[in-house]
N, C-alpha and C positions, 0 to 999 in steps of 0.2 A: 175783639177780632179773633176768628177760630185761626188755628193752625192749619198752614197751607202747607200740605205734602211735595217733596219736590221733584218725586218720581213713583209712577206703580209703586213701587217696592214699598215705596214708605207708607201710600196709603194703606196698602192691602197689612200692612206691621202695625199701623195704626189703627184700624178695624179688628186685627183679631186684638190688641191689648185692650181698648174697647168692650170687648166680647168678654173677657175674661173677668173685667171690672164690674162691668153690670151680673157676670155670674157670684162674684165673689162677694158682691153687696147682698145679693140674693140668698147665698147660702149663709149671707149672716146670721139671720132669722132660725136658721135654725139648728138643731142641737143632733150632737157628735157627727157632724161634719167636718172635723178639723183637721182630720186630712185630707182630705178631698182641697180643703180650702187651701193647705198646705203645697198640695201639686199643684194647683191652679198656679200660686205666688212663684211658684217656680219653673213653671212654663212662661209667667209671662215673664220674670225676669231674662230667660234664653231669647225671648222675643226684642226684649229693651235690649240684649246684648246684639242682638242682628242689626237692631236698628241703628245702635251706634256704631256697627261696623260698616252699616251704608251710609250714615252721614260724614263718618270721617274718610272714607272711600270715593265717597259721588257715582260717578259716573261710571268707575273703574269697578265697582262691587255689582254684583249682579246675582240672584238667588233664585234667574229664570237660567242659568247658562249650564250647558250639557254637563260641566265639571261637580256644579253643586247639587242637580237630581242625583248621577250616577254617586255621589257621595253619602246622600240623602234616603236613594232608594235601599243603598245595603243593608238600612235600619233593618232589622228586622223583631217583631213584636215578642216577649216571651213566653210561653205558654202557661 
């Protein structure tokens, strides 16, 4: 029986780690990718860390709420 997601959040967390998995089996195949593979494993661990901040949160965590965009959008990329 597949895992049933218990909110948005956790699907859309369980689709991108997902995404990341099937990238990382992919770039197995091939050679000096190993960083690349390296940031991957650690995108998705910040992903597994969100996700346990929503499971042990529930209801009360939220990653759609004005606090965590305006947190999120300061990101900013570096040139």
């Amino acid at each position: 029986m597949a895992y049933e997601p218990g909110t948005p959040d956790c699907r859309l967390l369980m689709d991108a780690k997902a995404s990341l998995e099937r990238a990382l089996h992919t770039l197995n195949g091939l050679p000096h990718t190993d960083h690349i593979q390296r940031q991957l494993v650690s995108i998705y661990n910040q992903l597994e860390g969100m996700h346990e901040l929503k499971r042990a949160g529930g209801a009360d965590v939220s990653f759609r709420s004005a606090d965590w965009s305006a947190s999120s959008s300061s990101i900013k990329p570096t040139p």
